[in-house]
OpenMM code with the backbone's topology and positions (N, CA, C; nanometers):
from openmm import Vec3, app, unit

residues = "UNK UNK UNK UNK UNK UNK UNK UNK UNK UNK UNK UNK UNK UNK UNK UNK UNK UNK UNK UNK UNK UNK UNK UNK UNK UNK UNK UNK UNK UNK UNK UNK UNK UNK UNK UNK UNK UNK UNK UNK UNK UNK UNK UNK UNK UNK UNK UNK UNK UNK UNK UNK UNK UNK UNK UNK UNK UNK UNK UNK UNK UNK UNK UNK UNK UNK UNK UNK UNK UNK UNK UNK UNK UNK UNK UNK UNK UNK UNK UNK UNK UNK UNK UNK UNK UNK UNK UNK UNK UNK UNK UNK UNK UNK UNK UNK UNK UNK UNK UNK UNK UNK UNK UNK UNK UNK UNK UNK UNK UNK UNK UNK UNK UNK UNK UNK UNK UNK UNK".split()
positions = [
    Vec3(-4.8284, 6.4794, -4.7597),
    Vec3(-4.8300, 6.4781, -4.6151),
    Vec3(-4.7346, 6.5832, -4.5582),
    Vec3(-4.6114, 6.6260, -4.6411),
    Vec3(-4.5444, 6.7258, -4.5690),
    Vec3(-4.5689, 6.8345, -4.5973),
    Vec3(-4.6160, 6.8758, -4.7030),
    Vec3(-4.6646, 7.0186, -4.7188),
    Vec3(-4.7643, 7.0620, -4.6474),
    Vec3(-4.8747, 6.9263, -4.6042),
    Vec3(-4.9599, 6.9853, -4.4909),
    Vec3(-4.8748, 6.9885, -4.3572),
    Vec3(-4.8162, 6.9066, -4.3144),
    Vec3(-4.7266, 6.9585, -4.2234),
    Vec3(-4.6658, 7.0897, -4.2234),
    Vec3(-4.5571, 7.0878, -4.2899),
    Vec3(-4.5294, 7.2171, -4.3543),
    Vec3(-4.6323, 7.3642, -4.3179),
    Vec3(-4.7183, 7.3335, -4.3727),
    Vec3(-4.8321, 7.4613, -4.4022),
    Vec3(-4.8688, 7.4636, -4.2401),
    Vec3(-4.9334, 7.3659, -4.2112),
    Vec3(-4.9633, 7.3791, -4.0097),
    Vec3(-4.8562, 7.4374, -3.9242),
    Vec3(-4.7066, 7.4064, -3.9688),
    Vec3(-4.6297, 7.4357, -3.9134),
    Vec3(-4.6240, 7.5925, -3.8552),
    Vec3(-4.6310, 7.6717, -4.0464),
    Vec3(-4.6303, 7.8152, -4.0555),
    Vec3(-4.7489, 7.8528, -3.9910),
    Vec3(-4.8503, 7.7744, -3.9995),
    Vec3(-4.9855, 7.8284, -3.9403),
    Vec3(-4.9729, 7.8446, -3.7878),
    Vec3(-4.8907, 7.7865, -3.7382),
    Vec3(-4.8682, 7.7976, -3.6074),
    Vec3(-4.7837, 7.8500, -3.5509),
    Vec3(-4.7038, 7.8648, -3.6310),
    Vec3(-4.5624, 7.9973, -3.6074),
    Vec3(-4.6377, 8.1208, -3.6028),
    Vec3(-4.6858, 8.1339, -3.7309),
    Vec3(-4.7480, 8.3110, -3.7614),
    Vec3(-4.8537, 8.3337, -3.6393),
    Vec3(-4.9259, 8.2186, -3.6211),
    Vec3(-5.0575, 8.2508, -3.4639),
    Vec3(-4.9925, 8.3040, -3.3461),
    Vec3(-4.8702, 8.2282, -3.3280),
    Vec3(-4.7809, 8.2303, -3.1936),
    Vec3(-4.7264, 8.3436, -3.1901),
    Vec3(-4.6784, 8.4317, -3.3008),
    Vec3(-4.5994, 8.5566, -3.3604),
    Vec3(-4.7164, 8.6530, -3.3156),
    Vec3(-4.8166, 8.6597, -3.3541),
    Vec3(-4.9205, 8.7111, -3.3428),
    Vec3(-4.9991, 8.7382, -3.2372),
    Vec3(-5.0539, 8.6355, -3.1286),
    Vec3(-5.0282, 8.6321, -3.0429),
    Vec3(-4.9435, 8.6819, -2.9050),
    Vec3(-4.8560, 8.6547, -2.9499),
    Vec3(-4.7214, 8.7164, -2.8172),
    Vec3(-4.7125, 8.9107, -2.9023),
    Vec3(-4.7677, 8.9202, -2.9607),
    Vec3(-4.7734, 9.0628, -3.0042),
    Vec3(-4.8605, 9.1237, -2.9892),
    Vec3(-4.9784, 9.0641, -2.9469),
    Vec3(-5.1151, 9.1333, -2.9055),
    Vec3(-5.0815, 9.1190, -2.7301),
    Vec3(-5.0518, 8.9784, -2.7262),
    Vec3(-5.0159, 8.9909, -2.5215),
    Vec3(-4.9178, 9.1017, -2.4859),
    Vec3(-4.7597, 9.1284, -2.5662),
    Vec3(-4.7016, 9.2474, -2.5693),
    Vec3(-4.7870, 9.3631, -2.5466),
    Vec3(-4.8596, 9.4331, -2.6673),
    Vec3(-4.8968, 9.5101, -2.6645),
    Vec3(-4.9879, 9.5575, -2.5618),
    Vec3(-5.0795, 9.4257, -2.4794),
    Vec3(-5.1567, 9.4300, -2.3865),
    Vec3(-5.0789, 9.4563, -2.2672),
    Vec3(-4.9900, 9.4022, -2.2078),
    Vec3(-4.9328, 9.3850, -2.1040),
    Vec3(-4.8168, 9.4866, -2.0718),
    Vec3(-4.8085, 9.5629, -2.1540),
    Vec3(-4.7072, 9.7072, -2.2051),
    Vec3(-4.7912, 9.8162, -2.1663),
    Vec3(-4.9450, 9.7592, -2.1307),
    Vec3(-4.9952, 9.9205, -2.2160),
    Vec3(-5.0156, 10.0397, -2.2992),
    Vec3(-4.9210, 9.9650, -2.4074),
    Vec3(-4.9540, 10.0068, -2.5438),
    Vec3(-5.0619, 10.0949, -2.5735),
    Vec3(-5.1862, 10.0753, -2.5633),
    Vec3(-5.3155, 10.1299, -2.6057),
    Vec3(-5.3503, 10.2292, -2.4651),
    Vec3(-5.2885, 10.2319, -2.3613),
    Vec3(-5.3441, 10.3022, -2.2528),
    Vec3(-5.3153, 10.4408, -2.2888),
    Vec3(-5.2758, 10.5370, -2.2094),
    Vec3(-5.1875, 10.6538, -2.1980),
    Vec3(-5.0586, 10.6483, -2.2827),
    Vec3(-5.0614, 10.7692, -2.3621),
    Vec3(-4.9837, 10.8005, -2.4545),
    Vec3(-4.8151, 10.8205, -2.3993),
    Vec3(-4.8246, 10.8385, -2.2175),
    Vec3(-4.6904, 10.8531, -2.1800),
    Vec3(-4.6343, 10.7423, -2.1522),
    Vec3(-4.6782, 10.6299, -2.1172),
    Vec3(-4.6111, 10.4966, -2.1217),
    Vec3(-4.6334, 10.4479, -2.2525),
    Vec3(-4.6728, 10.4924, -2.4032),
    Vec3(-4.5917, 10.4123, -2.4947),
    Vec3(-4.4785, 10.4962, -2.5456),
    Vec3(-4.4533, 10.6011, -2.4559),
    Vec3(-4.3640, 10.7264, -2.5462),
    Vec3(-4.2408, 10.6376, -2.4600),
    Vec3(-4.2440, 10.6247, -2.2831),
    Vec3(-4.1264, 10.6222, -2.2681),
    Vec3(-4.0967, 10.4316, -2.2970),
    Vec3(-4.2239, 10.3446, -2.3351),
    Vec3(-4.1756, 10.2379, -2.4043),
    Vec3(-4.0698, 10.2535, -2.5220),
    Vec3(-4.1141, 10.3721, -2.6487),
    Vec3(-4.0210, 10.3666, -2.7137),
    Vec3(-3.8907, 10.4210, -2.6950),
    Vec3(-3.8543, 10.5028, -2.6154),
    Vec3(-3.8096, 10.5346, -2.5708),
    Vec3(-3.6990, 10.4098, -2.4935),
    Vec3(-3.7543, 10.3480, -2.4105),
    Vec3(-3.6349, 10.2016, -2.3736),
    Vec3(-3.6375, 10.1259, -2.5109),
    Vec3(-3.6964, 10.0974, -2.5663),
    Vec3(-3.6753, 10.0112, -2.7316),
    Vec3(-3.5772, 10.1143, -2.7728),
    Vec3(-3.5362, 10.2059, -2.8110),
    Vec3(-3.4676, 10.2920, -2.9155),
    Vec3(-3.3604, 10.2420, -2.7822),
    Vec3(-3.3285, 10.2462, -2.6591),
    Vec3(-3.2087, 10.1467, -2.5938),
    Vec3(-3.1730, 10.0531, -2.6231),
    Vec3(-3.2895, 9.9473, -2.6411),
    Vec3(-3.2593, 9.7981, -2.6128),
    Vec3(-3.2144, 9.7569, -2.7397),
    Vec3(-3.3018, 9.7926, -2.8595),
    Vec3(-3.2883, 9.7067, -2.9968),
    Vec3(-3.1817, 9.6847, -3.0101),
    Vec3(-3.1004, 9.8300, -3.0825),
    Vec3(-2.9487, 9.8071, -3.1543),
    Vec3(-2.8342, 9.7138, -3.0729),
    Vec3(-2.8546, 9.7210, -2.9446),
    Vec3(-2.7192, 9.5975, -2.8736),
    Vec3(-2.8041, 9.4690, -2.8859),
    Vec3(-2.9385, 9.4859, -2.8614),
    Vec3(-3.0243, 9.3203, -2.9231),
    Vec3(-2.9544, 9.2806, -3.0742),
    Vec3(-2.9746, 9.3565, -3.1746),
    Vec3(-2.9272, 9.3311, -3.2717),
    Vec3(-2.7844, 9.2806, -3.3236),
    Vec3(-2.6996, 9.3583, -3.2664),
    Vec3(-2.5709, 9.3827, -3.2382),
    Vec3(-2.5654, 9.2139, -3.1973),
    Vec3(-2.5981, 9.1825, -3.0949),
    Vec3(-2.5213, 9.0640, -3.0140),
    Vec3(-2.6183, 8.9042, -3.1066),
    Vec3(-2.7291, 8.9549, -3.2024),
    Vec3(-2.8203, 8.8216, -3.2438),
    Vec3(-2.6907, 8.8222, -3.3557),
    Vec3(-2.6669, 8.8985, -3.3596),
    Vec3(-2.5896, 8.8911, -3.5399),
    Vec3(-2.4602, 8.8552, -3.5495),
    Vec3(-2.3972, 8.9087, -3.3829),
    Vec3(-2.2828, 8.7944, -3.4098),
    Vec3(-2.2935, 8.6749, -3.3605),
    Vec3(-2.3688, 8.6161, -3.2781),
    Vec3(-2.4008, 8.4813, -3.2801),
    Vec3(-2.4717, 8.4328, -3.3784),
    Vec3(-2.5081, 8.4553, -3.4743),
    Vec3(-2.5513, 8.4045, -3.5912),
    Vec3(-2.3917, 8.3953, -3.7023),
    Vec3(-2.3062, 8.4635, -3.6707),
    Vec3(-2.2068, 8.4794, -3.7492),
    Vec3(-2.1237, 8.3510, -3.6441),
    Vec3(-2.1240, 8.3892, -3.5924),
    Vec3(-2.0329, 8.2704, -3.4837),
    Vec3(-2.1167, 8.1192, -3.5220),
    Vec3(-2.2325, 8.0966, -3.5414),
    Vec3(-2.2909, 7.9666, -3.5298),
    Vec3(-2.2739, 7.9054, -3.6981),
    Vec3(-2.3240, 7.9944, -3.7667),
    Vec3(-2.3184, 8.0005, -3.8994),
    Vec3(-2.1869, 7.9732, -4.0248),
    Vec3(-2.0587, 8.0914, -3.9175),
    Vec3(-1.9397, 8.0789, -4.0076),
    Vec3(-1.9607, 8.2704, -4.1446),
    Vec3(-2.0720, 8.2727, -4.1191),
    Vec3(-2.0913, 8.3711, -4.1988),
    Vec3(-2.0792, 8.5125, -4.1300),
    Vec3(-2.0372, 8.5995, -4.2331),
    Vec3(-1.9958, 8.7513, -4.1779),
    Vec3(-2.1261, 8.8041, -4.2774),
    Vec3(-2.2071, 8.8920, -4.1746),
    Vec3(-2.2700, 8.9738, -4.1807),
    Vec3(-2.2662, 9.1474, -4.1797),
    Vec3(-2.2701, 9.2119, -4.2862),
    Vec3(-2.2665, 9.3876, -4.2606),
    Vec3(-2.2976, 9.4571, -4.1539),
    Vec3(-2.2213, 9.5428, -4.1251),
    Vec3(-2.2730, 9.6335, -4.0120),
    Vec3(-2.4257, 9.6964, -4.0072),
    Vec3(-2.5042, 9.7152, -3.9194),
    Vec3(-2.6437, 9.7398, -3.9639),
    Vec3(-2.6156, 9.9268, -3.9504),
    Vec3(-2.7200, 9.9895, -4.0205),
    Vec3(-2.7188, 10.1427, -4.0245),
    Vec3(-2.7269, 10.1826, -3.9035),
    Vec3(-2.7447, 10.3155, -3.8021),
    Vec3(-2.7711, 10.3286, -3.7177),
    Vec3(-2.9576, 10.3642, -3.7154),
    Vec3(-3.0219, 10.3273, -3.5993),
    Vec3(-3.1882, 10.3319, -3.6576),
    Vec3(-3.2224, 10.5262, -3.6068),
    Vec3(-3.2932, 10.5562, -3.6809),
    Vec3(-3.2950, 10.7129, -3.7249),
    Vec3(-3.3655, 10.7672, -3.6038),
    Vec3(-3.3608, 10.8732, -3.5793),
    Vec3(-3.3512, 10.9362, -3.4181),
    Vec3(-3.4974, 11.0257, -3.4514),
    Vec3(-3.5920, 10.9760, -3.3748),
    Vec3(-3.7721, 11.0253, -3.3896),
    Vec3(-3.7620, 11.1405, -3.2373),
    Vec3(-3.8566, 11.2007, -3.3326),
    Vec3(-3.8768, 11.3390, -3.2773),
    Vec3(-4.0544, 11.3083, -3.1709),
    Vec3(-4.0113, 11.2836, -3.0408),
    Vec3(-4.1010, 11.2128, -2.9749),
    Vec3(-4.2662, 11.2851, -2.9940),
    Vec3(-4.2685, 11.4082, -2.9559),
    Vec3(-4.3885, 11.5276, -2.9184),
    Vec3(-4.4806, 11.4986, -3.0602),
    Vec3(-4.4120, 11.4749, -3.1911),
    Vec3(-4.4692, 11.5010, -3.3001),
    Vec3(-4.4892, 11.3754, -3.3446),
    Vec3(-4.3726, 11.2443, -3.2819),
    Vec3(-4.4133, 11.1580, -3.3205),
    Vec3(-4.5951, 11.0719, -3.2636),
    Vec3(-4.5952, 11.1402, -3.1445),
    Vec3(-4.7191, 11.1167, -3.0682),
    Vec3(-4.8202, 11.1834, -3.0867),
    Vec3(-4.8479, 11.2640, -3.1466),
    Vec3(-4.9681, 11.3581, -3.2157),
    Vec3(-4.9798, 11.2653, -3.3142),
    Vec3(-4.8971, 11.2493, -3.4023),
    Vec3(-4.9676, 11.1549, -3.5337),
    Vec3(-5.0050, 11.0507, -3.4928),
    Vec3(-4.9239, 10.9767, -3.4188),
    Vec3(-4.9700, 10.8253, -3.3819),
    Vec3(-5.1533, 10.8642, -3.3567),
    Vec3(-5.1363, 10.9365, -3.2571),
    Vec3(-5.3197, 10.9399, -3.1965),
    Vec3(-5.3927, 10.9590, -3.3033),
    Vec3(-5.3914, 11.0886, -3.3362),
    Vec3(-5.4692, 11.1654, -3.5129),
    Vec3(-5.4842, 11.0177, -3.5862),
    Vec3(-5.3998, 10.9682, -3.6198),
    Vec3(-5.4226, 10.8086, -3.6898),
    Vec3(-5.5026, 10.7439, -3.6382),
    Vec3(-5.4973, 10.7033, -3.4851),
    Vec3(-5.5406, 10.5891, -3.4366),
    Vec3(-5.7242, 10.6508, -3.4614),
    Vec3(-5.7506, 10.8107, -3.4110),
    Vec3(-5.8147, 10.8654, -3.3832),
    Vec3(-5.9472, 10.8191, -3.4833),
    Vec3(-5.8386, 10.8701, -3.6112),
    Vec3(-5.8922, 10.8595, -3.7450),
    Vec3(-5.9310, 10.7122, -3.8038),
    Vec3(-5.8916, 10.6116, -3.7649),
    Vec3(-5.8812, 10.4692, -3.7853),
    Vec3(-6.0041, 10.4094, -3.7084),
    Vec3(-6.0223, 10.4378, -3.5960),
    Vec3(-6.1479, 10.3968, -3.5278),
    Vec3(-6.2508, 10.4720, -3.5280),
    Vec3(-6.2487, 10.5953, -3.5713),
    Vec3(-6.4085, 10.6799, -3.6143),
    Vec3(-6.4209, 10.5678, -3.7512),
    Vec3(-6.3508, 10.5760, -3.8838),
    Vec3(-6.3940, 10.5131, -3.9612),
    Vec3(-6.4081, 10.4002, -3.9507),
    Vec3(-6.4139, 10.3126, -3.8783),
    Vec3(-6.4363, 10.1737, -3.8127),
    Vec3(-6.5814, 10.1933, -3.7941),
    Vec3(-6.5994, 10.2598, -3.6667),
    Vec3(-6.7431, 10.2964, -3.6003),
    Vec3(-6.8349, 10.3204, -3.6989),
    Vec3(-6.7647, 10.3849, -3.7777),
    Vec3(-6.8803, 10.5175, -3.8796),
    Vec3(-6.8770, 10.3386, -4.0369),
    Vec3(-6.8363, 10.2379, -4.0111),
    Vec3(-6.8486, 10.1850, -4.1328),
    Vec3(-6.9541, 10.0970, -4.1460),
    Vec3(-6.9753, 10.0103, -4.0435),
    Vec3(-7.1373, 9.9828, -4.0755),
    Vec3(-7.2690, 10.0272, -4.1112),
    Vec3(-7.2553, 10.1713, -4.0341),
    Vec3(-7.3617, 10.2331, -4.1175),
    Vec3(-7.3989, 10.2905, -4.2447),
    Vec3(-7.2454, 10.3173, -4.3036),
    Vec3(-7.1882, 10.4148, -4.4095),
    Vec3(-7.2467, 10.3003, -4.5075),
    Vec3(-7.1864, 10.1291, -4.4839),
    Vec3(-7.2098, 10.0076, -4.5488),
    Vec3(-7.4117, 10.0153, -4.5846),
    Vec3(-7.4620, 10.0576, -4.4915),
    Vec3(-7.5915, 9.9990, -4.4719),
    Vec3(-7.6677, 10.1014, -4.5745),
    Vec3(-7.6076, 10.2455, -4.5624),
    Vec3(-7.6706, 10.3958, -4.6670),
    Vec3(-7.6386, 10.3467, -4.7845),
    Vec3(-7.4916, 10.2800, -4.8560),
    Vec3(-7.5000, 10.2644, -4.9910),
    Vec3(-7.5163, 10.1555, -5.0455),
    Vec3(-7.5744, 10.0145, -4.9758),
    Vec3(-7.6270, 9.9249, -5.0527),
    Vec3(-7.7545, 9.9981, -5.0623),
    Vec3(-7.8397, 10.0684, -4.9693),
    Vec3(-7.9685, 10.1036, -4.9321),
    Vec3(-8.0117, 10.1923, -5.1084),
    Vec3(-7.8639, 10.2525, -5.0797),
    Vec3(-7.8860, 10.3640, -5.2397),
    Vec3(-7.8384, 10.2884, -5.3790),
    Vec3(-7.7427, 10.2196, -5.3749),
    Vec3(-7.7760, 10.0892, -5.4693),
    Vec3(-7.9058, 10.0251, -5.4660),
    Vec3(-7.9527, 9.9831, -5.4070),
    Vec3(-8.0621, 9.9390, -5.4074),
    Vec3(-8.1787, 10.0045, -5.4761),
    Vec3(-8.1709, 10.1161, -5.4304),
    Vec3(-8.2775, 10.2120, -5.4915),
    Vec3(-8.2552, 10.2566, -5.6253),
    Vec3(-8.1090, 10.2663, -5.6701),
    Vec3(-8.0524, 10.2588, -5.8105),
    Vec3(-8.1032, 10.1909, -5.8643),
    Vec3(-8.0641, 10.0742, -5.8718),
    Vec3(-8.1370, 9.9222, -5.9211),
    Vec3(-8.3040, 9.8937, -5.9630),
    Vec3(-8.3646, 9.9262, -5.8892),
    Vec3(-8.4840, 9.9309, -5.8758),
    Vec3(-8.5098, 10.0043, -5.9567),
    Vec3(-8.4753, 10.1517, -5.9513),
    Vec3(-8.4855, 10.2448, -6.0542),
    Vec3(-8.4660, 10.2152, -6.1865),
    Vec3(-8.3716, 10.1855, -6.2283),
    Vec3(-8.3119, 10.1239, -6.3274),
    Vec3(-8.3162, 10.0448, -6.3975),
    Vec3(-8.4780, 9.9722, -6.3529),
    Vec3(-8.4374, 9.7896, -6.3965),
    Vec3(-8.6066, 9.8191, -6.4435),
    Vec3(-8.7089, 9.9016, -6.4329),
    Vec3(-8.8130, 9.9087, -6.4818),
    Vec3(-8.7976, 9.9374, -6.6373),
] * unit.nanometer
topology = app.Topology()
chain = topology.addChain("A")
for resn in residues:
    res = topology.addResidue(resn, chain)
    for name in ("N", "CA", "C"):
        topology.addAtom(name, app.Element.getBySymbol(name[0]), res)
């Protein structure tokens, strides 16, 4: 009984995680124009490290435990970082589009293999 608990539990953590990351991404405009996710990252490369900074010593304060200093997070080169992002995304949804049919030509030519093959 508790491992199904248990297991529903995570099942409902990871949905909720998931979730509030697709509404993020929606409600950010993430997927719109390439200049509001540049200057999104742009306030994130602000916000994180004092987010981090202040979760970690209240985790050290609640806990009793001392935690390492974290690295500093590495400084992205915006212009170039946004050409790849697109080229990817670009590249990620042609082969999306282009995969049902691509699916439909090589069972079609398996098929005809087979046939061939089996006389």
């Amino acid at each position: 009984m508790v491992a199904r608990v248990w297991s529903l539990m995570r099942f409902l953590i990871k949905g909720s995680v998931a979730g509030g990351a697709v509404y993020l991404v929606y409600d950010q405009e993430l997927l719109g124009p390439s200049d509001k996710s540049e200057a999104l990252l742009r306030k994130a490369e602000e916000v994180v490290p004092p987010a981090m900074y202040q979760f970690s010593q209240y985790v050290c304060q609640q806990t009793g435990l001392e935690m390492p200093q974290l690295p500093a997070p590495p400084k992205i080169n915006f212009p170039n970082f946004r050409d790849s992002w697109n080229s990817g995304i670009i590249s990620v949804m042609a082969a999306l589009s282009v995969g049902p049919t691509k699916a439909r030509e090589y069972s079609k030519e398996g098929w005809e293999y087979m046939k061939e093959h089996s006389k």
